[in-house]
C-alpha positions in Angstrom: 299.5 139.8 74.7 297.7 136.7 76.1 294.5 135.8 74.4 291.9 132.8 75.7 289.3 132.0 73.0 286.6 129.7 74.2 285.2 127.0 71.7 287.1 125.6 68.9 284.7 125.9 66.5 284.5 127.7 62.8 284.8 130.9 64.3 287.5 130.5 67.6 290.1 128.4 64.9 289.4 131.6 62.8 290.4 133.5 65.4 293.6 131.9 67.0 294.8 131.6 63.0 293.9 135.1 62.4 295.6 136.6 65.8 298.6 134.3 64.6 298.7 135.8 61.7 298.8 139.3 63.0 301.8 138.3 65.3 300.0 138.2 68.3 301.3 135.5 70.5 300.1 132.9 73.5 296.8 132.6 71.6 295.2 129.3 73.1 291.7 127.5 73.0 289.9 126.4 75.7 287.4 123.5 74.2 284.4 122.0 75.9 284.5 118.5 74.0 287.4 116.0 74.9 288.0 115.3 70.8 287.4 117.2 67.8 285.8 115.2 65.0 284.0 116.0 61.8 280.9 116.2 63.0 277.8 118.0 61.2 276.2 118.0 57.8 277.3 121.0 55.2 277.3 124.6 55.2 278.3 127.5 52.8 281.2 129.9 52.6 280.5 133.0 51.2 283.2 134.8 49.0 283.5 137.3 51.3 284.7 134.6 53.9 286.7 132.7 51.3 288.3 135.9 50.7 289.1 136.1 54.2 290.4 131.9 54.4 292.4 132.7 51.4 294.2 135.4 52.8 295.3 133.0 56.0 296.7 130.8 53.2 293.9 128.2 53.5 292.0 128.3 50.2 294.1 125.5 48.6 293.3 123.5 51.2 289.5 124.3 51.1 289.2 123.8 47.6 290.1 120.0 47.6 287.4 119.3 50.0 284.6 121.6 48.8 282.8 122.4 45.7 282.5 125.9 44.3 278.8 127.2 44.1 278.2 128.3 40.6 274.6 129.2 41.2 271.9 129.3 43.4 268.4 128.5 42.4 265.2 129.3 44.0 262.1 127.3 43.3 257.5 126.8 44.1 257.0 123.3 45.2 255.7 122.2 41.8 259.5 122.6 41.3 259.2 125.7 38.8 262.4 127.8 39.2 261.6 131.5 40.9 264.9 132.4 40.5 268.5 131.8 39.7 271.2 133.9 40.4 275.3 133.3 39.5 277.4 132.8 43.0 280.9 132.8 43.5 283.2 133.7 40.1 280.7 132.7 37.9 278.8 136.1 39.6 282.1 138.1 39.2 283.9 137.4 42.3 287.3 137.2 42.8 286.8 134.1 45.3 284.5 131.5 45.0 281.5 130.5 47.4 282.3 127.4 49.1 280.1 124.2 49.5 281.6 122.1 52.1 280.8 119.8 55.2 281.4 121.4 58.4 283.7 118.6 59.5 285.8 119.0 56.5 286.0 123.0 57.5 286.8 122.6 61.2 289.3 120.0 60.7 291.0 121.9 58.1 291.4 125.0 60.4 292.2 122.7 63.3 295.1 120.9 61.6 296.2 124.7 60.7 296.4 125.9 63.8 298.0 122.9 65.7 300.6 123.3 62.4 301.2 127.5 63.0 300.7 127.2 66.9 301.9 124.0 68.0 300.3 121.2 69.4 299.1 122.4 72.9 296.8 125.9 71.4 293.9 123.6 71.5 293.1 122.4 75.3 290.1 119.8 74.5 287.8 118.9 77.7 288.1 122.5 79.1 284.1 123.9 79.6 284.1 127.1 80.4 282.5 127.5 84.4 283.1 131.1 85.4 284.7 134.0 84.2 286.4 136.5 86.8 286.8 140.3 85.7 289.1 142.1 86.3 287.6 145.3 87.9 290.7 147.7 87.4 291.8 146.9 83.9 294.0 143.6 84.9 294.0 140.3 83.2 290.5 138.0 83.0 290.7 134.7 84.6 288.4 131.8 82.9 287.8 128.7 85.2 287.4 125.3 82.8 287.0 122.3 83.9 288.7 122.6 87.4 291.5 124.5 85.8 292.3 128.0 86.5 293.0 130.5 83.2 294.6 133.7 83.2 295.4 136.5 79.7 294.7 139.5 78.4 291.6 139.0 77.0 288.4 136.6 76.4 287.1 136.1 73.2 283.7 133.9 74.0 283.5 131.8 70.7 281.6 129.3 72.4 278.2 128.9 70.4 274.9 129.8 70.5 274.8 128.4 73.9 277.9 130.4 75.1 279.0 130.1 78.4 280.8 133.7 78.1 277.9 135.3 76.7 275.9 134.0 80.0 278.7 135.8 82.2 277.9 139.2 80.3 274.1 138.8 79.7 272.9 136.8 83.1 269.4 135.3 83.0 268.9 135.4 79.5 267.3 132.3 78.8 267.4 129.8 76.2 267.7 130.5 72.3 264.1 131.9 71.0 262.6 129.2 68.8 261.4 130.2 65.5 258.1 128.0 65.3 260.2 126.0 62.9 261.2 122.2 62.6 264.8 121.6 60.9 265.7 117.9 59.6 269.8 117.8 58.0 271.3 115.2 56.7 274.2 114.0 53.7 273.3 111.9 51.3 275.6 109.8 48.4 273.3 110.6 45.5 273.9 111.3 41.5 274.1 115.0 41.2 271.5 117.1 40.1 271.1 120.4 37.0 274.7 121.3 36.7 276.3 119.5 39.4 277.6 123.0 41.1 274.2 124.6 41.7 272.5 124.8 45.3 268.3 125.1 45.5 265.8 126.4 47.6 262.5 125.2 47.1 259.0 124.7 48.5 256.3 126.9 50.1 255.4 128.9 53.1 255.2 126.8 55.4 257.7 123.9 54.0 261.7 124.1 52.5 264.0 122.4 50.7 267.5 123.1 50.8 270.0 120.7 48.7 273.5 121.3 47.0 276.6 119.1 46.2 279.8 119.0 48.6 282.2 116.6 47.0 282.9 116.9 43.0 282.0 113.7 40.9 282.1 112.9 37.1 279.4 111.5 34.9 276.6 110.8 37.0 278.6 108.7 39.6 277.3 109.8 43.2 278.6 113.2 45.2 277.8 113.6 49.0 274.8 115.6 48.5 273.6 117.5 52.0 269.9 118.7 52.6 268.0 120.3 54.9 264.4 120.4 55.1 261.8 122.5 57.2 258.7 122.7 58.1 255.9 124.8 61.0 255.5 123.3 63.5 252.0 121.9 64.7 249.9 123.1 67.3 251.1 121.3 70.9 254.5 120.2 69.2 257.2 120.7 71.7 261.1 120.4 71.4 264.2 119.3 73.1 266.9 122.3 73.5 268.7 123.2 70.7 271.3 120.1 69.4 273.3 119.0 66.4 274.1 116.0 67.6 270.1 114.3 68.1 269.8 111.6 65.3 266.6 110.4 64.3 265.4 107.8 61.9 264.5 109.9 58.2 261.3 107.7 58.4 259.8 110.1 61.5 259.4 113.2 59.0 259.9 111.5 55.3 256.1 111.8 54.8 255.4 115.9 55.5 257.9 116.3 52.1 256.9 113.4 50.1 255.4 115.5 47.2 258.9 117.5 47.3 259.9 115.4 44.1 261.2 116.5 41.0 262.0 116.0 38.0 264.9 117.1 38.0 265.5 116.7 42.0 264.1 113.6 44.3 264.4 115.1 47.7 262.0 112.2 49.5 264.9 110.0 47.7 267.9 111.5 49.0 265.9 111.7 53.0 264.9 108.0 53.0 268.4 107.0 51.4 270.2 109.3 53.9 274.0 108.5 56.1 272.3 110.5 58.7 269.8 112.8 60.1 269.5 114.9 62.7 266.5 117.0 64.1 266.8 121.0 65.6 263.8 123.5 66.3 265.2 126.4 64.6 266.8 129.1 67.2 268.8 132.0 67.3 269.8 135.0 69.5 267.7 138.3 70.1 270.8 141.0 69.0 272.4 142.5 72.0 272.9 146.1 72.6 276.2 145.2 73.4 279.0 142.3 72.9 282.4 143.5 75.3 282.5 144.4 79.0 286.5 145.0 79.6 288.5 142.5 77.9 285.9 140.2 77.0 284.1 140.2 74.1 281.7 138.0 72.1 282.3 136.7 68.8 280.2 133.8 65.8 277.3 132.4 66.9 278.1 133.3 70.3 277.5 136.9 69.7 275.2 137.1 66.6 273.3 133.4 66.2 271.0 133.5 63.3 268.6 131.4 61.1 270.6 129.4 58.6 269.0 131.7 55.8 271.2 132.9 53.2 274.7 131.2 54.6 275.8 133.7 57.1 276.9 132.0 59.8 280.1 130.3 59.3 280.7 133.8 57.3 280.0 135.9 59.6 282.4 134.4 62.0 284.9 133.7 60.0 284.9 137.8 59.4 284.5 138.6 62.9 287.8 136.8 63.8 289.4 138.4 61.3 288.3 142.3 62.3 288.9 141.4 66.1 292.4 140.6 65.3 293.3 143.3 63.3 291.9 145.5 66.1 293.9 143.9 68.3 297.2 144.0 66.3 296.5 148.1 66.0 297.2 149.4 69.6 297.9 148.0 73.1 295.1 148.9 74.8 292.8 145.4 75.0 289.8 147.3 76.0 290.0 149.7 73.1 290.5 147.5 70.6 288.2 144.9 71.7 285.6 148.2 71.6 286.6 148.9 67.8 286.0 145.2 67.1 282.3 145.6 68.6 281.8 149.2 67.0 282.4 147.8 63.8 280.7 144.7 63.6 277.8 144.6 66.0 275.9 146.8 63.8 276.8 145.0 60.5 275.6 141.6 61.7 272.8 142.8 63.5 271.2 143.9 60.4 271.6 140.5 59.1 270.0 139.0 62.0 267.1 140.9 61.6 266.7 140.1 57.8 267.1 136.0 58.4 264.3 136.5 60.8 262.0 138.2 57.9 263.4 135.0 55.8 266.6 136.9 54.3 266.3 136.5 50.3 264.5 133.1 51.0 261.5 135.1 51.5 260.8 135.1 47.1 259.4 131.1 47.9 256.8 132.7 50.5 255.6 135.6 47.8 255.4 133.0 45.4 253.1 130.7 47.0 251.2 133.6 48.4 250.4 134.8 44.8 250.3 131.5 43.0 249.7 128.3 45.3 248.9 126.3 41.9 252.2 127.7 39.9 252.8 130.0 37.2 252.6 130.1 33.8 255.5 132.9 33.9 257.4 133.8 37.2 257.6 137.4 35.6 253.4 137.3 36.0 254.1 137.1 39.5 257.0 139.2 40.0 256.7 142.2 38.0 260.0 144.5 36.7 262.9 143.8 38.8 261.5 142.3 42.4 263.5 139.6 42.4 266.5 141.4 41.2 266.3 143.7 44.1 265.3 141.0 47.0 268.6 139.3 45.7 270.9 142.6 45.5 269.5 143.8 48.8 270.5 141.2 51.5 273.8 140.4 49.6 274.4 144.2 50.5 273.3 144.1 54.1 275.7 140.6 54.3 278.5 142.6 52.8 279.2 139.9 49.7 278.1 142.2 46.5 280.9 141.5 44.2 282.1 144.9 44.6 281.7 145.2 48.0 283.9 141.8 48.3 286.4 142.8 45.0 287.2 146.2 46.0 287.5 146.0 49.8 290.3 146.0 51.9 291.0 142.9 53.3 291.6 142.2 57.0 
């Protein structure tokens, strides 16, 4: 079997390891960009993922660039804690949650796959132009960059900007914007509370999102990335959708200047930043469907979402994972790529539509809502177990309960 994965991203490196790893052969990536480099600021890898990286023999690897989240910490803008919740093995997890810089985590799984599929799976400065399908169950043929491509199957992990996805959903537009502003950037800075933990804090209408990705000792610095948010004003308008737009910290510093701690400076670790970069916040409406014949859709591609509760790099990672073992099950392309969709399309759709009603992160909303001034007691605010259940309920829908994650069968 022949299998062309577009992009070269988090989740198509997943997938040409995890299609290696199931002993399916003349995997190869077709990638838009003539190098791969490091780019981006930090994401998380949820133990369900990790559980996933670890079983393609990567978590050693992982591990010495990362730091495992211990806890996760959710806070007003007076900086009063909301809630705080164990991740990773300190919640009972068999696998950690991983803090780590996206560059770290693609190079990683790039170095891996040049190692276990030799030097020429990757094919940088390939953009995926057209697709042709087949129309009686033969091969697809991918045209990239002037060059012609022919296998078994297309797996479109191309980004939320997909190329693929355009072929099976024409005249879909651009990525839906959220109303929302997004500033990221990294930051050498002495850690902060435990060193391990990861917070969420601010309002309704304004977030902070900080945690460590390098270990340190004492209070020497740690490459610290943030993310901050905020509504947009009325009139304010927005280039399309891009990583890669740099702008000087000093354009938004002041609409988070009272975002200051005692315990956390974020105006510090903004102004003092390596760099930032500015995206409206996007995603994808969910589709109805994510294969035509033997192409299918998988990440970001297939299931872009708000970056609320760390489930994209996840997600993807899980996807490429399922579709291979689909694959590796029967012959038939078309029916295995069908499985694939049957049993994820539905999974991630439903946490698609919880990052759009603000996934767990919606606890900072209630609590400015109900207390704009602060709280004597969060439990004044939050009677019985709320919080409890807001947690437990979207790590259910995202599948990375500690049972769910401990018990499971692997892919």
């Amino acid at each position: 079997m022949s299998v062309l994965v577009a992009g070269a991203g988090i989740g198509g490196l997943a997938t040409a390891l995890s299609l290696h790893a199931a002993g399916i052969g003349g995997v190869r990536l077709l990638e838009a960009v003539p190098e791969i480099r490091p780019l981006g600021v930090g994401l998380n890898i949820l133990p369900n993922a990790v559980r996933e990286l670890d079983g393609l023999g990567l978590l050693e690897r992982l591990s010495a660039v990362s730091v495992p989240t211990g806890a996760l910490g959710y806070y007003n803008r007076h900086g009063q804690l909301i809630w705080r919740e164990p991740r990773g093995r300190a919640a009972g997890h068999h696998w950690p949650q991983l803090s780590i810089h996206r560059g770290a985590l693609q190079s990683v799984l790039a170095d891996a796959v040049r190692e276990r599929l030799g030097e020429g799976a990757i094919v940088t400065g390939a953009r995926v132009e057209h697709v042709e399908e087949p129309p009686n169950g033969g091969r697809v043929f991918v045209h990239a960059s002037g060059t012609r491509y022919e296998a078994d199957a297309l797996i479109g992990a191309d980004g939320i900007r997909s190329a693929v996805r355009a072929a099976l959903v024409p005249g879909e537009g651009p990525p839906p914007w959220s109303g929302l502003i997004v500033w990221r950037g990294t930051t050498w800075a002495p850690p902060f509370l435990d060193g391990q933990t990861m917070i969420i804090a601010g309002d309704d209408r304004r977030r902070a999102v900080v945690y460590p990705m390098s270990g340190g000792t004492g209070t020497g610095p740690v490459l610290m990335n943030w993310a901050v948010a905020r509504a947009a004003g009325p009139g304010e308008e927005f280039a399309p959708a891009d990583w890669n737009r740099a702008v000087p910290p000093r354009e938004f510093l002041g609409d988070f200047a009272d975002l200051a701690f005692d315990w956390l400076d974020v105006p510090a670790l903004i102004r003092t930043a390596d760099e930032a970069y500015i995206y409206p916040m996007v995603d994808r409406d969910p589709l109805p469907r994510w294969t035509r014949g033997p192409v299918t859709l998988l990440g970001d591609a297939a299931h872009a979402m708000y970056p609320m509760g760390s489930n994209g790099a996840t997600q993807a990672v899980i996807d490429a994972r399922a579709l291979a073992r689909h694959l590796a099950c029967g012959p038939d392309v078309r029916a295995a790529l069908a499985g694939y969709e049957a049993e994820r399309l539905p999974a991630v759709t439903r946490i698609q539509r919880s990052t759009r009603r603000r996934g767990p992160e919606v606890v900072i909303d209630l609590a400015h809502q109900r207390a704009p001034g602060g709280f004597r007691a969060v439990h004044d605010i939050f009677p019985g177990s709320e919080l409890q259940d807001i947690s437990q309920e979207f790590a259910r829908i995202g599948g990375f309960d500690p049972a769910t994650v401990n018990e499971g069968v692997s892919r």
